[in-house]
C-alpha positions, 0 to 999 in steps of 0.5 A: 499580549493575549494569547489565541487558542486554535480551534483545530491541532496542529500537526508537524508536516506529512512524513515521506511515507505518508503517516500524519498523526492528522490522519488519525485525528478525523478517522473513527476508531474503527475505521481502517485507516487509507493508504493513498497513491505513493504511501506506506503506512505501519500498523502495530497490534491495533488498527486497519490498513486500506488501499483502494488499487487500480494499476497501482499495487499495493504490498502488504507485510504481516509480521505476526510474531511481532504483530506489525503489519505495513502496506504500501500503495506503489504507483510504477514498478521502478525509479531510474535513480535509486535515492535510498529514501523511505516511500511507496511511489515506486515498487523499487523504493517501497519494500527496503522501506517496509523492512526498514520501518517495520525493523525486520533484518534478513533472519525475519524474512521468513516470518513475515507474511506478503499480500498482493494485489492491484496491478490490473489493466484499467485502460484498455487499447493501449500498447504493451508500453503502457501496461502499468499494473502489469509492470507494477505487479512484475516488479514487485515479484521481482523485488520481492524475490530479491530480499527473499520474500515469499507471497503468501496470497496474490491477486494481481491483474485482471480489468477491476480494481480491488481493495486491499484491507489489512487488519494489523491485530489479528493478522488477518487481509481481505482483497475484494474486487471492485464490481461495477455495473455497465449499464451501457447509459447513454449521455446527450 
C-alpha cells in the first residue's frame, strides 16, 4: 500500500480559548497574532497579542516578572451557569482562566499589570438593556475587583472602536481608536 504525504499539516482541533498551533502556521513572524470573539490567548517572552474591540472588551494580563502575558476578547459581561471552563466568551469566565493558564496564584496579583479597553456603544438608540459594552467593561471591573486586580490603564466606552495590541516581550500595549470618516455618501 503506498503511502500519500499531505501538502498542508495537520493540526489537532481549536483549543476552547482559541490557541491553534494553525494560527501560527500561516502568520508572519512579526505579525501579532489576533484574538478573535470569545478568545483567550498566552504570550510568553516573544510575540504579539491583538484584538480588534467594539462592544466586546478585550483584558490584558502583563505578568512582566515572569514575562507572560494573556488577552482575552470577552463577548458579554456574564453567563447565567458558572461551568468552571477555560474561555473568553464571558467576562465572568475569562479572568479565572487567565490566572489559571498564565499560573498566577493569589500572592502574584500584585504584579500583574491589567489593560482595558472596548466596551464601547457601537449601536446607537437603543435601550439601556441593550448596551453591551457598557455591560461588558462594568462587569469587568467587577470581576477584576473580585480577585484583587488593579487596572494599570482603561480605556472603556465611547462610539469607536479600538485595538488592542499587547507586546508579550517587552511588556509593552497599545490601545488606538478606530477612526472612520462619515463622508455622509449617499447610495441609489
Amino acid at each position: 500500500m503506498q503511502g500519500t504525504l499531505l501538502s498542508t499539516p495537520i493540526f489537532p482541533a481549536t483549543l476552547p480559548w482559541g490557541d491553534s498551533p494553525a494560527d501560527d502556521y500561516a502568520r508572519p513572524a512579526n505579525a501579532p497574532q489576533q484574538v478573535a470573539m470569545g478568545q483567550l490567548k498566552i504570550g510568553s517572552r516573544s510575540g504579539q497579542l491583538q484584538a480588534l474591540l467594539g462592544s466586546c472588551v478585550g483584558i490584558a494580563f502583563i505578568w512582566k516578572k515572569r514575562r507572560r502575558c494573556a488577552l482575552a476578547h470577552c463577548l458579554l459581561p456574564e453567563s447565567e451557569q458558572a461551568s468552571g471552563e477555560l474561555g473568553a466568551r464571558y467576562v465572568s469566565q475569562a479572568v479565572p482562566s487567565m490566572l489559571r493558564l498564565i499560573g498566577a496564584t493569589a500572592a502574584d496579583y500584585a504584579d500583574i499589570e491589567v489593560v482595558l479597553a472596548g466596551g464601547a456603544t457601537m449601536l446607537n438608540g437603543c435601550s439601556s438593556r441593550l448596551q453591551i459594552g457598557q455591560q461588558n467593561a462594568d462587569a469587568a471591573r467587577r470581576y477584576l475587583r473580585k480577585y484583587g486586580l488593579n487596572v494599570a490603564y482603561c480605556r472603556v466606552g465611547g462610539k469607536s472602536g479600538r485595538t488592542l495590541n499587547i507586546d508579550c516581550a517587552t511588556g509593552a500595549y497599545l490601545v488606538q481608536e478606530i477612526v472612520t470618516s462619515d463622508t455622509g455618501a449617499t447610495h441609489v
